[in-house]
C-alpha positions as CSV (number, residue, x, y, z in Angstrom):
1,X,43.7,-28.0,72.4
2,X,45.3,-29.0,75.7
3,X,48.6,-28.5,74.5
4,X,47.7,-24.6,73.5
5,X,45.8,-23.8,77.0
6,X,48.9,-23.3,79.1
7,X,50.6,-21.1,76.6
8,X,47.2,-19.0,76.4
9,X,47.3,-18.7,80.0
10,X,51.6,-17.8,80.4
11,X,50.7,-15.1,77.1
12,X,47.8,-13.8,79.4
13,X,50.1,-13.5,82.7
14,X,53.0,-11.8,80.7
15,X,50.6,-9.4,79.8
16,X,49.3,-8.4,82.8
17,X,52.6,-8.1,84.4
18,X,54.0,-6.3,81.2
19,X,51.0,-3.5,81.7
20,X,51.5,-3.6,85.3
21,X,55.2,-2.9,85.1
22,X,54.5,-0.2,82.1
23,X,51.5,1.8,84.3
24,X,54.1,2.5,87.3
25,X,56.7,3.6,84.4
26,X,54.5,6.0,84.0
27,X,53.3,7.2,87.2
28,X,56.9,7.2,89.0
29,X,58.8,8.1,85.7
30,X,62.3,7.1,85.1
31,X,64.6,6.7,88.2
32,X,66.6,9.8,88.3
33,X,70.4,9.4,88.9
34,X,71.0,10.8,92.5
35,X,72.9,14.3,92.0
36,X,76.7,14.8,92.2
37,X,77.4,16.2,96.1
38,X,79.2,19.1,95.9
39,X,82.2,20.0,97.0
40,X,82.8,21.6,100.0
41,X,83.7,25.5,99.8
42,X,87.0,27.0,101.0
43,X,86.9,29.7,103.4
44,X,88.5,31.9,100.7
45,X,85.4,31.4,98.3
46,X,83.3,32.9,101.3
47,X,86.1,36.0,101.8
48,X,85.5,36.8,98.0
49,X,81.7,37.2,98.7
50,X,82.4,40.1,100.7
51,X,83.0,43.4,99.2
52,X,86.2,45.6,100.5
53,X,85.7,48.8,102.3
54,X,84.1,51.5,100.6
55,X,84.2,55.4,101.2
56,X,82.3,58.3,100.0
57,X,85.4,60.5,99.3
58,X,83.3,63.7,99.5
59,X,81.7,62.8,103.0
60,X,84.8,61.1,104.3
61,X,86.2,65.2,103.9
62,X,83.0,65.9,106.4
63,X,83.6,63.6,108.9
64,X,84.5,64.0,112.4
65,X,84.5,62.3,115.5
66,X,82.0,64.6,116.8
67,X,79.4,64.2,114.0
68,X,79.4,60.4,112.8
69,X,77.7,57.0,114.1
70,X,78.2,53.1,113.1
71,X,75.4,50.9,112.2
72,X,76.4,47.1,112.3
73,X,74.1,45.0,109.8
74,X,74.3,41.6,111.9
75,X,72.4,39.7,108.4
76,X,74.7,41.8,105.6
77,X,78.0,41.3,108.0
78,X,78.8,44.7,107.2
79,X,79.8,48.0,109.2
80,X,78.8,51.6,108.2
81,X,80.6,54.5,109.4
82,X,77.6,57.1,109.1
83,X,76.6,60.8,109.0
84,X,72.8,61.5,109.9
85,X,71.3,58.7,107.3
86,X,74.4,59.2,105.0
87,X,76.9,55.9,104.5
88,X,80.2,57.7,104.6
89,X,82.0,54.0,104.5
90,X,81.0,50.3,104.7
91,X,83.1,47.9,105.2
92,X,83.1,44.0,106.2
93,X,82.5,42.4,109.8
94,X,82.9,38.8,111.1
95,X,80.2,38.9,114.2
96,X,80.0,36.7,117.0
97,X,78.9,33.1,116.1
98,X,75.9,31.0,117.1
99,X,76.5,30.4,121.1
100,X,78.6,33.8,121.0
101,X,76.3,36.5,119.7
102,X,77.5,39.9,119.0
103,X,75.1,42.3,121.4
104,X,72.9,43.9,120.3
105,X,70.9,47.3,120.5
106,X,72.2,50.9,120.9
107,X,75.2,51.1,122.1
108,X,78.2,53.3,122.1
109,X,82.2,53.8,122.3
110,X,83.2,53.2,126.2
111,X,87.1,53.2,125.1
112,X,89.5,53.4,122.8
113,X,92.7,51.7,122.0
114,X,94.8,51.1,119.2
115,X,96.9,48.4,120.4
116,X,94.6,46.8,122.8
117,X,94.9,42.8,123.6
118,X,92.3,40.1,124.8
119,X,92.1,39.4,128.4
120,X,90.3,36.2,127.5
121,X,90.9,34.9,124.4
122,X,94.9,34.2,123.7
123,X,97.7,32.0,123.6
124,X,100.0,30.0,126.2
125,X,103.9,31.1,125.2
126,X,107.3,30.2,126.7
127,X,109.6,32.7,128.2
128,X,111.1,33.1,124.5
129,X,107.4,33.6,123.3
130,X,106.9,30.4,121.5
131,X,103.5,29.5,121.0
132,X,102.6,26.3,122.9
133,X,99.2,25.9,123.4
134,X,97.1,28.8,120.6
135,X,93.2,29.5,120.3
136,X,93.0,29.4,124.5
137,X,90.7,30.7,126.9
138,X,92.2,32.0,130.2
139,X,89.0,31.4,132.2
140,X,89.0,27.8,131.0
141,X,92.2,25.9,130.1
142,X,95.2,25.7,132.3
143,X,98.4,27.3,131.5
144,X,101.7,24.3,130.9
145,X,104.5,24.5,133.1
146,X,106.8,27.3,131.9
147,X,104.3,29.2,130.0
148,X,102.2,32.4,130.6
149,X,99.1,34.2,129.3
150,X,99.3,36.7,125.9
151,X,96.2,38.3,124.6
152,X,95.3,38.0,121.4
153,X,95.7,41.2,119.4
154,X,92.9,43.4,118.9
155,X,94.0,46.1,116.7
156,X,92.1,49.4,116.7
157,X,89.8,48.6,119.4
158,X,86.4,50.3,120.0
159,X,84.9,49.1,123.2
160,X,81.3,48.4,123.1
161,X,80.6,46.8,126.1
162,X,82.1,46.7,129.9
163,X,82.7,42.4,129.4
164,X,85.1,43.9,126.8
165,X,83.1,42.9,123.5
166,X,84.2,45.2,120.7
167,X,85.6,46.3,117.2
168,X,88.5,45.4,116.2
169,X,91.2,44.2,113.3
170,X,90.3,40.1,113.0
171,X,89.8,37.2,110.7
172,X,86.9,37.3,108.3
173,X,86.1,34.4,107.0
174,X,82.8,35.8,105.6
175,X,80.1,34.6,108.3
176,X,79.7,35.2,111.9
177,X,82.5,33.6,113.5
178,X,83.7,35.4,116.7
179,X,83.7,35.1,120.4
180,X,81.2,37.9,120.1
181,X,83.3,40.6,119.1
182,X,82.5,42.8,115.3
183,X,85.8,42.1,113.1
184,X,86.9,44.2,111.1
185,X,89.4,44.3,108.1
186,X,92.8,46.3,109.0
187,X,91.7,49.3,106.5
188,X,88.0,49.4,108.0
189,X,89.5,49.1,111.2
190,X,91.3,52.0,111.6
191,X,88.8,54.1,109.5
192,X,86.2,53.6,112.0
193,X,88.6,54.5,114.8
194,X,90.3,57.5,113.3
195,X,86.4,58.8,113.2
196,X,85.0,58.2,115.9
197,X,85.2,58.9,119.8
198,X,84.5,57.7,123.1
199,X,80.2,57.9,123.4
200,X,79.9,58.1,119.8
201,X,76.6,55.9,119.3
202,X,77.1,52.3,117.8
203,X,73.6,50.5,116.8
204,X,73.9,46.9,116.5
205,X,71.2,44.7,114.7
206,X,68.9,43.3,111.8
207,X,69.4,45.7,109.6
């Protein structure tokens, strides 16, 4: 009798543990294996997200620079070259990025110029025109010995604002991502300039 108590009271403890362990199997369930990170996406995978230009062949042949607007969807990082409440062509933008904004608002065309250059964004080069210092700022980094300023390009450029924010040929890596200028591809680019003018309206937002 002595010899059977302590194994009744080790079968009684192994069962208690046994339904203790089996109750929070099922209220916490089976440990779930912690998910495979993903990989981090290329720029390029972004770029394919956004559609090329497209144009309304029939209202591109009604367009002028006297009778069309642009609407800049800030959310959709697209551009619409417009007639009244008609999309004669759309086409993707790269905005400016968080700390950078693109303005917003109605705005218009204050100049024109299809081989215009940054006076603030840029390059240091050497008298041969190497590149020795790229991705500068003139009002903040200091140019080498030997070197001077160049501007970055800014190809089919539609002045928005008088601190020399605008439209223009760029990068589009398919988020906002500029100094606060709209980027534009090279075809959507020179669309927009070829129909439009100086004080044709430009509204800028949420849309």
């Amino acid at each position: 009798m002595r010899a059977t108590f302590p194994i009744l009271i080790c079968a009684i403890l192994l069962s208690v543990l046994t339904s203790s362990l089996d109750a929070q199997f099922h209220l916490f369930g089976p440990r779930k294996p912690k998910p495979t990170p993903q990989p981090v996406r290329k720029a390029s995978e972004f770029i394919s997200r956004q559609a090329p230009v497209k144009v309304n062949q029939s209202l591109l042949k009604q367009a002028t620079p006297d009778n069309t607007r642009i609407v800049v969807s800030i959310p959709k990082q697209r551009a619409y070259l417009m007639i009244g409440d008609q999309v004669v062509a759309d086409g993707p933008i790269s905005s400016g990025r968080r700390g950078h904004e693109s303005p917003t608002g109605h705005l218009q065309v204050l100049e024109k110029d299809p081989n215009h250059h940054s006076n603030l964004y840029g390059d240091f080069v050497d008298g041969s025109g190497r590149t020795v210092r790229g991705g500068v700022s003139a009002r903040i980094d200091s140019a080498p010995s030997g070197t001077h300023f160049a501007g970055a390009p800014m190809r089919w450029f539609l002045r928005l604002t008088e601190e020399g924010v605008g439209m223009h040929v760029g990068i589009l890596p398919g988020y906002p991502a500029s100094h606060g200028c709209i980027r534009q591809s090279a075809d959507g680019a020179k669309l927009f300039y070829d129909y439009t003018r100086v004080g044709t309206p430009v509204d800028v937002g949420d849309y």
